[in-house]
N, C-alpha and C positions, 0 to 999 in steps of 0.2 A: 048182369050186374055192372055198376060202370065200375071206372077202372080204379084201380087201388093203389093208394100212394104209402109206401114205405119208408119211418123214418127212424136210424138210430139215435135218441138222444143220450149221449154222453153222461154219466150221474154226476160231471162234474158240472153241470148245469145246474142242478139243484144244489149249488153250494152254499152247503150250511154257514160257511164263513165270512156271505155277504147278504147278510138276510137282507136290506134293504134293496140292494139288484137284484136278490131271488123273485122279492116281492110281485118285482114292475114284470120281470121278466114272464113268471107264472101268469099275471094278468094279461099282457100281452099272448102269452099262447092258448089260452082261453079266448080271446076275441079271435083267433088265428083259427081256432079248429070250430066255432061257432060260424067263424066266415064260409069256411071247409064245409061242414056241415048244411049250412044252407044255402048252397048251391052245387048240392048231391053228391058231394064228394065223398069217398071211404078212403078212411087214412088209418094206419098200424101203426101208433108209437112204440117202440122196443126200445124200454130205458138199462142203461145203466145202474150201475150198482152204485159206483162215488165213494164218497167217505162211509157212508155206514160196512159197505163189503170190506174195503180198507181194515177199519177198526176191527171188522168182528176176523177178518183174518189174519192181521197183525193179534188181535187176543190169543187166536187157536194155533197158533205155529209151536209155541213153545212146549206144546203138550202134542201136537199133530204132524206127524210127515208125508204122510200121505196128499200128492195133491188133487186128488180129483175129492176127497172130505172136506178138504181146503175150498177145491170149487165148489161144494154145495154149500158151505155158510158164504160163499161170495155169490151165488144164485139168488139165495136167499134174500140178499141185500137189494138184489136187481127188484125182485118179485116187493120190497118193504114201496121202493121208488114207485114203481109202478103202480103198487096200492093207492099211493101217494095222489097221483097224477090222475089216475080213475075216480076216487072220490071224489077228486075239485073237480072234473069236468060231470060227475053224475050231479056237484048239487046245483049246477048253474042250467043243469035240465040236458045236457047232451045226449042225443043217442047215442051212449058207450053198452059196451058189451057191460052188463053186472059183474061178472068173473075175469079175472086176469091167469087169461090160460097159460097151460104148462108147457104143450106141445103146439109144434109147425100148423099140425093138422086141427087143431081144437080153435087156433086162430081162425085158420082162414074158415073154419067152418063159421065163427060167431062173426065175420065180415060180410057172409050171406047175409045176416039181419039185421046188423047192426052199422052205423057208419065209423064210426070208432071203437076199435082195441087197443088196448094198452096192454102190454104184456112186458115180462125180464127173460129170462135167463131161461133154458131148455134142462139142457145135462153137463155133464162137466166135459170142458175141456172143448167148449163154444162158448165163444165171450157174446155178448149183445149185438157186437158188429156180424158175428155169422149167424146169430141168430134172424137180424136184420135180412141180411143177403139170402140167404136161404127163404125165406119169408117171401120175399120181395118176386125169385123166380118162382114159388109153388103161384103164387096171384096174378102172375104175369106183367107186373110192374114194369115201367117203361123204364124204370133205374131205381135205384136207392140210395136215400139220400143219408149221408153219416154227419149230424149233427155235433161238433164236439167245441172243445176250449183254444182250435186252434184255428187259422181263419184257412190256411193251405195246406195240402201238403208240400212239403221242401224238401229239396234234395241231397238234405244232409240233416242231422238233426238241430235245430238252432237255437237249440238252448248249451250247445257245444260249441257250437262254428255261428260267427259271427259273421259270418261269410256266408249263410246258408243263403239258397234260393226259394220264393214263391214259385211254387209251378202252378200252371191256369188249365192248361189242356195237355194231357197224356194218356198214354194206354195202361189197360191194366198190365199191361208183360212191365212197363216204367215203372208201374208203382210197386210191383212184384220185387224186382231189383232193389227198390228202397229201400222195405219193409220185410223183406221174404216173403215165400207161398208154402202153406201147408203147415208149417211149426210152428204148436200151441205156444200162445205164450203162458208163464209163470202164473200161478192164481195171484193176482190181483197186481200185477204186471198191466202197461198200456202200449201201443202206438198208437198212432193215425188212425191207420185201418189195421184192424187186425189178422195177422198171415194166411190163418184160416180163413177168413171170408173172402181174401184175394180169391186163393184156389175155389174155393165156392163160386164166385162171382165168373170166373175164367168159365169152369166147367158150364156154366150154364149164360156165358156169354150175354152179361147183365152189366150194363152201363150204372159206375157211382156217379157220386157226388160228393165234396167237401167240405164242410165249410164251417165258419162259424156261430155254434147256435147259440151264441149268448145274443145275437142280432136277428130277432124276428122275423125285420123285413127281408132278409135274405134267404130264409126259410122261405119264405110266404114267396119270395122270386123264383126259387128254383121250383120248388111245388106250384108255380103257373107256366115253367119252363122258359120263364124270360132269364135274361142275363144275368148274373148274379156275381158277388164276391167271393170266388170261392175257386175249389178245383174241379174240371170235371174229368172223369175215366172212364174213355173209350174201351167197351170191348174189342 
């Protein structure tokens, strides 16, 4: 099989709040995975949840304490996105998988035949980012790349500190320090990357990536493994 490209796309990508950049953006990654696609590539998108998981677990909190119930209507939300992103590229003729599996193992099995999967969310208390990361080592992926709404990671949060830094090149032990390793976040809670797939990522000694997915060509760089705008993380 050739080699398989793993990518988390953030559900704040498909934001419902800018329909006219969703628009171009959808279109643009449509021609992205068409490009992918005819020229034999297999790529895994693992989308995010975004506002729909938001909403439907801002609704359930006031009745719900539990969070791993909490994480299944925020799965749920991943799995709606993803439905989403599977349709558009089955009606433009892609070879995607028909089904947006549930499990590690159901993916990379429908990767055997297919050049595209689209998939959300596993079990609770794995956001898309470890589901990505996880993914990315069962395939043997050369790195994984975390598509979201921010263009770096930074060494401090900079929607706090105005001071915060772009960082370009770091190890995952830098990003661990950042973000923490191993502790779940909050159902429907964000960072960067999320703590869980650091540890993931460590364990199985799996090179990320950062960057901005609301910019195509930066995607389509790092998935040719040229330079790109973004972060990368050294195992």
């Amino acid at each position: 099989m050739s080699p398989v490209h793993v990518v988390a796309l953030g559900g704040s990508l498909l934001r419902p709040e800018e329909a006219d950049a969703r628009a171009m953006w959808m279109g643009q990654l449509r021609q992205l995975m068409v490009h992918l696609e005819g020229n034999g590539r297999r790529i895994a998108l693992v989308v995010g949840g975004g506002l729909p998981a938001r909403e439907g677990i801002e609704l359930a909190k006031t009745s719900i304490s539990a969070p791993h119930r909490l994480d299944e209507i925020g799965i749920a939300g991943t799995r709606l996105n993803a439905t989403v992103l599977q349709q558009v590229l089955l009606d433009i003729g892609c070879d995607v998988a028909p089904s947006v599996p549930h499990t590690i193992d159901d993916a990379r099995s429908l990767l055997d035949d297919h050049h595209i999967v689209v998939m959300g969310g596993t079990v609770p208390g794995h956001t898309t980012d470890t589901v990505a990361v996880k993914l990315a080592a069962a395939v043997h992926a050369r790195h994984c790349i975390i598509a979201t709404n921010v263009s770096h990671v930074y060494d401090k949060d900079p929607r706090a500190n105005d001071d915060a830094k772009a960082l370009t090149d770091i190890t995952l032990a830098e990003l661990g320090a950042i973000v923490g390793v191993g502790q779940p976040l909050e159902p429907g809670a964000s960072a960067v990357v999320d703590p869980v797939a650091v540890a993931v990522a460590m364990e199985a000694g799996l090179d990320l990536a950062v960057l901005d997915g609301r910019d195509i060509r930066r995607l389509d760089d790092a998935l040719d493994g040229k330079l790109f705008d973004g972060t990368v993380i050294k195992a």
